[in-house]
C-alpha positions as CSV (number, residue, x, y, z in Angstrom):
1,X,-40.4,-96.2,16.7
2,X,-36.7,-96.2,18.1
3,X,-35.4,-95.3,15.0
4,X,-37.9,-92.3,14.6
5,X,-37.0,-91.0,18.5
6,X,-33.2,-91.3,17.1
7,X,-33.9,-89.4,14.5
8,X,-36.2,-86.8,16.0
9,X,-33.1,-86.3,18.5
10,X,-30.8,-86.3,16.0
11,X,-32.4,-83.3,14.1
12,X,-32.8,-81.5,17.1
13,X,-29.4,-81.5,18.1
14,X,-28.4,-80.4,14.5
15,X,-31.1,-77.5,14.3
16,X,-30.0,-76.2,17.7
17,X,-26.0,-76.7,16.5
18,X,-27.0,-74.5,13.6
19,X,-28.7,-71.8,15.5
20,X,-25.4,-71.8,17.8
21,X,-23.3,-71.0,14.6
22,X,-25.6,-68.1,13.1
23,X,-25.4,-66.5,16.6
24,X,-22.1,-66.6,16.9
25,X,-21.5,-65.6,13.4
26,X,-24.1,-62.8,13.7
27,X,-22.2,-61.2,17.0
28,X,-18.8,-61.5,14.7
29,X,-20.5,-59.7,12.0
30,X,-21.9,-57.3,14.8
31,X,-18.4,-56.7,16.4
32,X,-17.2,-55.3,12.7
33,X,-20.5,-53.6,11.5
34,X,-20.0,-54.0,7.9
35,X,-22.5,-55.7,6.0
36,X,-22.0,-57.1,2.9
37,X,-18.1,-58.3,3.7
38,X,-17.0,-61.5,4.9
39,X,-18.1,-63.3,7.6
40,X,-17.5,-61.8,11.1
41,X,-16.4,-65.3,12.4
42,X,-14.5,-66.2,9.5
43,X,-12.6,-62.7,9.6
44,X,-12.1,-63.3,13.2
45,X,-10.4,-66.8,12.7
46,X,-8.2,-65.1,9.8
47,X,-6.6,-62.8,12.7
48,X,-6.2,-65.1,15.1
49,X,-4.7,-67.6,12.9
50,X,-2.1,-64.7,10.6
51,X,-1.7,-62.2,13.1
52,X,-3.0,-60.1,10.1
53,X,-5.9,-57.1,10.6
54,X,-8.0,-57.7,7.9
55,X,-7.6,-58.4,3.9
């Protein structure tokens, strides 16, 4: 039964991880408006990290 509460917890933790990371890529993809194009986050992360504005 421990291992089942463990594991229970542990898929919790990951579903609620997941639905973190499609909100925050979902206010990315929001913050550009284009559908269809890379992801918001992953844009976001190429500017931070190249100083670049896009592709």
């Amino acid at each position: 039964m421990k291992n089942f509460k463990i594991f229970l917890l542990a898929a919790i933790i990951l579903f609620a991880a997941t639905l973190a990371i499609l909100e925050v890529d979902r206010q990315g993809a929001l913050m550009y408006g284009e559908g269809g194009a890379i992801s918001g986050t992953l844009r976001r992360f190429y500017e931070k990290n190249t100083g670049s504005e896009g592709f």
